[in-house]
C-alpha positions as CSV (number, residue, x, y, z in Angstrom):
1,X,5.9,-8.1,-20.6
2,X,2.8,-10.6,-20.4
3,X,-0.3,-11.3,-19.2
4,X,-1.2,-13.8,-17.2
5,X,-4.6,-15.7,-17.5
6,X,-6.2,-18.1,-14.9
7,X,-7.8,-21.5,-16.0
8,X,-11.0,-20.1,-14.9
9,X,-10.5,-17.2,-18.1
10,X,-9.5,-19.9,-20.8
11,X,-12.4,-22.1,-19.7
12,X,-15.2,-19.5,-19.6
13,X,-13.9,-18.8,-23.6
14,X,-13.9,-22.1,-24.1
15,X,-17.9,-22.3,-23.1
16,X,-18.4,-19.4,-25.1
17,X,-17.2,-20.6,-28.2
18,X,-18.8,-23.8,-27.7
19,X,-22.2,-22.0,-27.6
20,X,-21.5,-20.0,-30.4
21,X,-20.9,-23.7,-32.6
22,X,-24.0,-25.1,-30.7
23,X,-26.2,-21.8,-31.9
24,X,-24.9,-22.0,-35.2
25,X,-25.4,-26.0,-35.4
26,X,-27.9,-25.9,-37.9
27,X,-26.5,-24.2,-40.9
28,X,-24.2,-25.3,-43.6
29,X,-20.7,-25.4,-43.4
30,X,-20.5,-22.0,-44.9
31,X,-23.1,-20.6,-42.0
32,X,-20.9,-22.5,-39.2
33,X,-17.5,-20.8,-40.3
34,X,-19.6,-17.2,-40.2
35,X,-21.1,-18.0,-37.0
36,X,-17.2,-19.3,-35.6
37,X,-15.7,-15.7,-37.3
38,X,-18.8,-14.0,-35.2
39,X,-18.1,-15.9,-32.2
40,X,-15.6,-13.5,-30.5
41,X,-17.6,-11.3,-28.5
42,X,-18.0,-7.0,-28.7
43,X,-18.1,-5.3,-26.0
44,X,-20.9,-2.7,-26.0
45,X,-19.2,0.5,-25.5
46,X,-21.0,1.2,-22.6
47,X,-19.5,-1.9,-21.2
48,X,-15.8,-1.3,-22.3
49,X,-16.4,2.0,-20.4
50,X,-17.3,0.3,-17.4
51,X,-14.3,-2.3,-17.2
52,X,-11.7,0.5,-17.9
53,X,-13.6,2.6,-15.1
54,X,-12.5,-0.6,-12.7
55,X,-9.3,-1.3,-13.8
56,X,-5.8,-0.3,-11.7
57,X,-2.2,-0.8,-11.5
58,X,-0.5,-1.6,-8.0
59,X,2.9,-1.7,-7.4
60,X,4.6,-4.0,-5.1
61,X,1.9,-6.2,-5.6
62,X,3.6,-9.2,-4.1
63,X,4.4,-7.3,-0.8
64,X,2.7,-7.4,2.7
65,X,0.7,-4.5,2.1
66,X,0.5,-4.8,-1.5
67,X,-0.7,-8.0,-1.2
68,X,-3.7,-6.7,0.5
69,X,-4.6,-4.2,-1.4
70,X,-4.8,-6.5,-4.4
71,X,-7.2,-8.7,-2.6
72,X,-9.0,-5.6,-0.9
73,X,-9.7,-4.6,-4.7
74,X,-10.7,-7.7,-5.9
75,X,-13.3,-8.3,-3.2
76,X,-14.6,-4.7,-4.2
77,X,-15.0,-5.5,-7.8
78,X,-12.0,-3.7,-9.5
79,X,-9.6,-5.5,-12.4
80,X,-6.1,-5.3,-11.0
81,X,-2.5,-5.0,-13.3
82,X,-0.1,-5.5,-11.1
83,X,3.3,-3.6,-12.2
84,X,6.3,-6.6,-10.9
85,X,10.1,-5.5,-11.0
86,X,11.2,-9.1,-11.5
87,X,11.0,-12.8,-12.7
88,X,11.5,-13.4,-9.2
89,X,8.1,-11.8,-8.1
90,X,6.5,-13.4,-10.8
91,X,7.7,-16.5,-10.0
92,X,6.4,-15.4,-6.4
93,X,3.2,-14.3,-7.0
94,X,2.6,-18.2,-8.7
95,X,4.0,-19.5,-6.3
96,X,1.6,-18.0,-3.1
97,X,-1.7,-19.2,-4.7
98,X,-3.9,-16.9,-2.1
99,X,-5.8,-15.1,-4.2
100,X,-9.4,-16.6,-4.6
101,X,-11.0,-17.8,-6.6
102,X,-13.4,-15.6,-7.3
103,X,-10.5,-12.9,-7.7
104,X,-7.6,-14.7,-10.0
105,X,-9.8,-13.7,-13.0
106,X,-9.6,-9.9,-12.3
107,X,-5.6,-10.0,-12.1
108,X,-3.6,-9.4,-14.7
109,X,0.9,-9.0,-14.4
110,X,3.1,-6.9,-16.2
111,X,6.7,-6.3,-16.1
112,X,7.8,-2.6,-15.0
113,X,10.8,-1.0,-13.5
114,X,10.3,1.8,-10.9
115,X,13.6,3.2,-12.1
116,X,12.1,3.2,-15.6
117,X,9.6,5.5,-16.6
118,X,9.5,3.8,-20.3
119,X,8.5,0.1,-18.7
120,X,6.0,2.5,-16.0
121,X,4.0,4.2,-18.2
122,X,3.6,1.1,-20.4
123,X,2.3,-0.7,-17.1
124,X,0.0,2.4,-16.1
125,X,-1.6,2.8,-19.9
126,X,-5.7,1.7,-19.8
127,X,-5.7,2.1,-16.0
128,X,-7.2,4.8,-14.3
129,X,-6.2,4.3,-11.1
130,X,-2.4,3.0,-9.3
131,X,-1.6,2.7,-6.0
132,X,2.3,2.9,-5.5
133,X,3.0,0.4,-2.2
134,X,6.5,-0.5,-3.6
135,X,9.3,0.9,-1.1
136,X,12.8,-0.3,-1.4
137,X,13.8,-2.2,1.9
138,X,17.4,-3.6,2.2
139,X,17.5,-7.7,3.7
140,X,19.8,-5.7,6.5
141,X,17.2,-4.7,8.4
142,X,17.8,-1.7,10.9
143,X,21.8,-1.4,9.7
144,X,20.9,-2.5,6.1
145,X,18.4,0.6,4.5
146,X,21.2,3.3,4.1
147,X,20.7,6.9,3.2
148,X,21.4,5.7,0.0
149,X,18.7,3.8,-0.3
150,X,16.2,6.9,0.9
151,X,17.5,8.7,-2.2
152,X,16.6,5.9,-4.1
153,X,13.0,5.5,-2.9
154,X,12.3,9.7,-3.9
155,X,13.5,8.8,-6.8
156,X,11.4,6.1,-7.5
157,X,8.3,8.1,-6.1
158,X,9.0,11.0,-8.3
159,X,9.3,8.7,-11.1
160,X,6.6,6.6,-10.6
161,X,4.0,9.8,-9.8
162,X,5.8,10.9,-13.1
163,X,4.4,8.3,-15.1
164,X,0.8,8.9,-13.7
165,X,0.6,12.1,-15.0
166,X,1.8,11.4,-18.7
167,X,-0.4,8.3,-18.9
168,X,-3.7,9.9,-20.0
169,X,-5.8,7.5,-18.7
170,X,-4.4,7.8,-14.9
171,X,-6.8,10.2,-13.0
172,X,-6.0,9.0,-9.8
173,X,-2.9,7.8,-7.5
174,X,-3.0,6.0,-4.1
175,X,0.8,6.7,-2.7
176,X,1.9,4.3,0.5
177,X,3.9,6.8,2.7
178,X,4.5,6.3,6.2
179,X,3.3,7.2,10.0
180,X,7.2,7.4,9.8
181,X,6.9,10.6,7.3
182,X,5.2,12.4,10.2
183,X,6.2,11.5,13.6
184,X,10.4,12.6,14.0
185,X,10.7,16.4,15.1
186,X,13.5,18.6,16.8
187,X,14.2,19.3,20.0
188,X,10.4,19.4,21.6
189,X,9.8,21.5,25.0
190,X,10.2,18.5,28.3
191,X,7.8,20.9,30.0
192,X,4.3,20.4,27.8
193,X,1.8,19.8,30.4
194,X,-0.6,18.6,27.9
195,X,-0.5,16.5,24.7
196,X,1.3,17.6,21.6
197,X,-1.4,16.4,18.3
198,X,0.3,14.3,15.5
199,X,-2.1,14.8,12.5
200,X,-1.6,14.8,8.7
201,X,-0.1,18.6,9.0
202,X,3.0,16.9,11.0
203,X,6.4,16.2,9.1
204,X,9.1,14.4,10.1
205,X,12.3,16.7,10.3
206,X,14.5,15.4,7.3
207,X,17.3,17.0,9.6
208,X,16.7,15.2,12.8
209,X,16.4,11.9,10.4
210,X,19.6,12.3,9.1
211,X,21.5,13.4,12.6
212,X,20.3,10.7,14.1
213,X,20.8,7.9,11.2
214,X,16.5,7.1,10.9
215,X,16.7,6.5,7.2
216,X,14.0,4.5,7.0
217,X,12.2,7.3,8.2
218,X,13.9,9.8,6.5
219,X,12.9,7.5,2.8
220,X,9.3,7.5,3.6
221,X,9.5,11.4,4.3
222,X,11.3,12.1,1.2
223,X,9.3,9.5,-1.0
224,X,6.4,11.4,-0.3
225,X,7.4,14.9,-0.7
226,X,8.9,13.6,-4.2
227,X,5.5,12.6,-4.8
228,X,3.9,15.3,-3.7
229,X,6.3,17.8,-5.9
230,X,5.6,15.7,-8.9
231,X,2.0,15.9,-8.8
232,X,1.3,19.8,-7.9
233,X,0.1,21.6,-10.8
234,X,-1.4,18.9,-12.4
235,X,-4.5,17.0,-13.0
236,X,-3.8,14.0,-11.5
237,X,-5.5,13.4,-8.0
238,X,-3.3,12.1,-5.3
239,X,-3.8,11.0,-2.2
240,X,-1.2,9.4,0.5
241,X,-1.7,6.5,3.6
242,X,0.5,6.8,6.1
243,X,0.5,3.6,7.8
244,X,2.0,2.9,11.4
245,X,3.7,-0.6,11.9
246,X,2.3,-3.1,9.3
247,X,0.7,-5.8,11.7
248,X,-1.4,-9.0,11.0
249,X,-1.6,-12.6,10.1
250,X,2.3,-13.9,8.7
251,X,3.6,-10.2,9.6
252,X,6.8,-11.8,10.9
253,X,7.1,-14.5,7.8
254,X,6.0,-12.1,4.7
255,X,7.0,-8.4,6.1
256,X,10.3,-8.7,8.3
257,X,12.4,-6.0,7.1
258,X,10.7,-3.8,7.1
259,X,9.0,-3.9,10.1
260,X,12.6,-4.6,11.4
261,X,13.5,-1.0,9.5
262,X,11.0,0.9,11.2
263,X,11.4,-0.1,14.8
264,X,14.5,2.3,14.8
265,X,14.3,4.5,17.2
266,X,11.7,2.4,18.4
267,X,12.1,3.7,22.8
268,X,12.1,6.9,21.7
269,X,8.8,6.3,20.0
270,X,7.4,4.3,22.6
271,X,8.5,6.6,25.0
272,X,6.5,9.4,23.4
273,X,3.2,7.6,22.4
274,X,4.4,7.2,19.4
275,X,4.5,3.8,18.3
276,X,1.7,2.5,16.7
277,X,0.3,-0.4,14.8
278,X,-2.2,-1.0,12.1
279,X,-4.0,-4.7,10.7
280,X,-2.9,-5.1,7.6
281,X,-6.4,-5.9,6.3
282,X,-7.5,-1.8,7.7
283,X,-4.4,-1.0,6.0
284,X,-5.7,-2.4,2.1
285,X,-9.2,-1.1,2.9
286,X,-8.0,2.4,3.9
287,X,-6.6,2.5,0.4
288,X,-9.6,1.6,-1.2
289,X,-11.9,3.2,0.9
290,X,-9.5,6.5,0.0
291,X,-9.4,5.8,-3.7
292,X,-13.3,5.7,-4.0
293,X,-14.0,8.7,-2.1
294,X,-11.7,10.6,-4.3
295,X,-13.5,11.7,-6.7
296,X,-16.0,13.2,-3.7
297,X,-14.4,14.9,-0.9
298,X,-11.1,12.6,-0.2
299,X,-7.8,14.5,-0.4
300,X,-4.1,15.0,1.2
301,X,-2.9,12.7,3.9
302,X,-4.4,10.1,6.0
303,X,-2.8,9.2,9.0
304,X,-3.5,4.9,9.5
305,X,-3.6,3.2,13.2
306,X,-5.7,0.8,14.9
307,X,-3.4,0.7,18.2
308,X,-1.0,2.6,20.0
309,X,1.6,0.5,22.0
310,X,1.9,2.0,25.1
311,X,3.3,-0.7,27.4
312,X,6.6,-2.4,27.2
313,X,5.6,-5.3,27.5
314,X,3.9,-4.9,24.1
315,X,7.3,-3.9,22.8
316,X,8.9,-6.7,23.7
317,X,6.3,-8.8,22.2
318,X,6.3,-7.2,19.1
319,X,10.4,-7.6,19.2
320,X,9.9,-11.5,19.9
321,X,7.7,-11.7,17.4
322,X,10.6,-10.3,14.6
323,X,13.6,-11.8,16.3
324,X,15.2,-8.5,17.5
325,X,17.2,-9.1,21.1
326,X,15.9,-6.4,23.2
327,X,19.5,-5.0,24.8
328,X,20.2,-5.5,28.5
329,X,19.9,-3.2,31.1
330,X,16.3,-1.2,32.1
331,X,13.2,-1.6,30.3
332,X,12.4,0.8,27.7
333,X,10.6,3.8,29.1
334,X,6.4,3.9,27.9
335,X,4.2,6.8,27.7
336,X,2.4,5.7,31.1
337,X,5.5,4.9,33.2
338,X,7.5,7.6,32.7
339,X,6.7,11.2,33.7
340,X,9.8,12.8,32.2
341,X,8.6,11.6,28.8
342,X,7.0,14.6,26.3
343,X,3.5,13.2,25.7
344,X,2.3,13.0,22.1
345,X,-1.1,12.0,21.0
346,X,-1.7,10.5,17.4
347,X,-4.5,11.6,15.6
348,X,-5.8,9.1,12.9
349,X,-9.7,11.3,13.1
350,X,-9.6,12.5,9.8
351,X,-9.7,8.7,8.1
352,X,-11.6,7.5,10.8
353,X,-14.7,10.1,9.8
354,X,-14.2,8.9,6.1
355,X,-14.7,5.3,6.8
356,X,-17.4,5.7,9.1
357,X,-20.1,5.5,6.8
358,X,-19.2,1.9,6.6
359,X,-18.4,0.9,9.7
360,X,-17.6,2.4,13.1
361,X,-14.2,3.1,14.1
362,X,-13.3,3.5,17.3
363,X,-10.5,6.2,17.7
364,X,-7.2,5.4,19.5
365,X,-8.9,2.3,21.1
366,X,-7.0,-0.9,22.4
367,X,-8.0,-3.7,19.8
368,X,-6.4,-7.2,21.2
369,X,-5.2,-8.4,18.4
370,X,-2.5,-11.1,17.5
371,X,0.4,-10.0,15.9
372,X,1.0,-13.1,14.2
C-alpha cells in the first residue's frame, strides 16, 4: 500500500521549509538547525479535527461513477482515499490525468481487496466516511455477468459494509445499488387502469431474476440486501443510490459493460416505463448531496433518474451508442405505443425534495441530453 502525492504537495513543502530557513536566517548555526527541527508544521487539534471530519474512502474510484464521485467530493472540499483492487487501476488512475488541479492535492490511493476485509479495513481506518461504487462486471457483457458473479458482488457488499462497522472511525456509508434492485416483479395484473408507483419501498423479485436469467439485476438486488443485513443493529449510518442507466459524457468509451449488463431485459423495461437514465454528474452529486444530509434527516434508499425513455427510437439510440444490434423483426413495444403494456411510473420524489434546497429538480421531466 502507498500513497500517492502530487507535485503541487511536494512543492508547497518545499516553500514551507524554505520559509522556515528564511525566518530563521539570522541566527547561528546552532539557531538554524533548531529552527530546520521546528520547521515541520503541528497541526492545531482543532485543525486535525477538521481534516479527518473531510476525509473518505471510495471504492471503484477509477470507474464511471466512481470517477465522479471522486471529483464531485473534491469540488465540495472533502480529502478523498481511494481504496484500488489492482496495479492495473493504479496504473489507470495515472494514466487519465482528469482530475484538476485544484483537486489532485486532496487524493490520496491505497491498495485494498473487496474480498479482503484485512486490506478493507486498513483502507477505511482515519476516514469517516466511504462510498462503495465498486460492482463486479464481467468484459461479457449481457452473457458475461453470471449468477456467479451476483454471489460474488453480496459478498463483497457484505464484506465491505463489514469493514465499515469495525473501523471506528467510519460513521457513515454511501452504498451504489441499482434502479435494477427495484424494478423486476412477478406476474403483475394486464388490467391496471392506472399507474403502478416504483419508489424506494419496491424490490426486485430475486425469483423472477433468477427464472428469467437478469443477473445483473439480481447482483445489484442481492448486493444491497447484503449490505443492508450487515449494517442493521449497528451504529453505522447507511444510506443506498439506486441509479438508473449511467449516462453522460464518454458513457460508451469508460462504462460499456455495464451499461451493456443492464440493458437485459431492456423491451420489457421499455415496454413498462421502466427504463430510465441518469447524467452521470447527478449521479456523483446525489451521493454527496446524500452523504451530507446524513447526519440531518437523510436515510434508506434513493431512487436516481433524470429521464425515462419512453420511445423507441431512444432505444435504439442508446443501443447504437453501445454497439448492441437491435434484432430483426418489430420494433420494441414503448409505454406510449402500446396499450396492452402494464403502465409503471418511477418515482425518484423522495431525492428530488432533498436536493431541492440547492437546486430545482424537475420530476420525471424530458432533459435533451447527449448520451455521448
Amino acid at each position: 500500500m502507498g500513497v500517492l502525492r502530487s507535485t503541487q504537495s511536494l512543492e508547497a513543502e518545499v516553500e514551507e521549509m524554505r520559509a522556515a530557513l528564511l525566518l530563521h536566517g539570522g541566527a547561528g548555526f546552532g539557531a538554524r538547525r533548531s529552527g530546520g527541527a521546528a520547521a515541520k508544521r503541528v497541526a492545531r487539534p482543532e485543525e486535525a479535527a477538521g481534516a479527518e471530519a473531510r476525509t473518505v474512502c471510495v471504492t471503484g474510484g477509477t470507474s464511471f461513477v466512481g470517477f465522479a464521485v471522486v471529483d464531485c467530493l473534491l469540488r465540495h472540499g472533502y480529502n478523498v482515499r481511494l481504496a484500488l483492487e489492482t496495479q492495473e487501476d493504479l496504473d489507470k488512475l495515472r494514466e487519465m490525468e482528469m482530475f484538476g488541479e485544484n483537486g489532485r492535492d486532496g487524493v490520496w490511493t491505497m491498495m485494498a481487496n473487496v474480498m479482503d476485509p484485512v486490506s478493507l479495513h486498513e483502507a477505511f481506518d482515519g476516514c469517516v466516511g466511504v462510498f462503495h461504487t465498486s460492482s463486479l462486471v464481467d468484459p461479457g457483457g449481457i452473457s458475461g455477468y453470471t449468477k456467479h458473479m451476483a454471489r460474488l458482488e453480496a459478498k463483497a457488499a457484505e464484506l465491505v459494509v463489514e469493514a465499515c462497522v469495525r473501523t471506528e472511525s467510519v460513521r457513515k456509508c454511501v452504498f451504489t445499488s441499482s434502479l435494477l434492485a427495484c424494478v423486476w416483479r412477478q406476474n403483475y395484473a394486464s388490467d391496471r387502469r392506472l399507474p403502478t408507483t416504483i419508489d424506494e419501498n419496491c424490490w426486485s423479485d430475486e425469483s423472477f431474476c433468477r427464472d428469467n436469467k437478469l443477473w445483473f439485476s439480481l447482483g445489484k438486488t442481492m448486493a444491497e440486501k447484503a449490505a443492508w443485513r450487515a449494517a442493521r443493529g449497528t451504529d453505522l449510518k447507511l444510506v443506498t443510490i439506486c441509479p438508473a442507466l449511467v449516462t453522460g459524457p464518454g458513457f460508451r468509451r469508460r462504462n460499456p459493460t455495464p451499461s451493456i449488463a443492464y440493458l437485459k431485459g431492456a423491451h420489457t423495461m421499455l415496454a413498462e416505463g421502466l427504463l430510465a437514465t441518469a447524467n452521470v454528474e447527478r449521479v456523483a452529486e446525489a451521493h454527496v448531496r446524500v452523504y451530507e444530509e446524513m447526519n440531518g434527516t437523510a436515510g434508506g434508499r434513493y431512487i436516481c433518474y433524470d429521464h425515462v425513455v419512453r420511445r423507441a427510437e431512444e432505444f435504439a439510440e442508446l443501443q447504437r451508442q453501445l454497439g448492441i444490434r437491435a434484432p430483426a423483426g418489430r420494433a420494441p413495444a414503448t409505454a406510449e405505443t402500446d396499450d396492452r403494456a402494464a403502465r409503471f411510473e418511477l418515482c425518484n420524489r423522495k431525492l428530488t425534495a432533498l436536493m431541492s434546497a440547492r437546486r430545482r429538480c424537475t420530476y420525471d421531466a424530458f432533459l435533451p441530453e447527449p448520451y455521448e
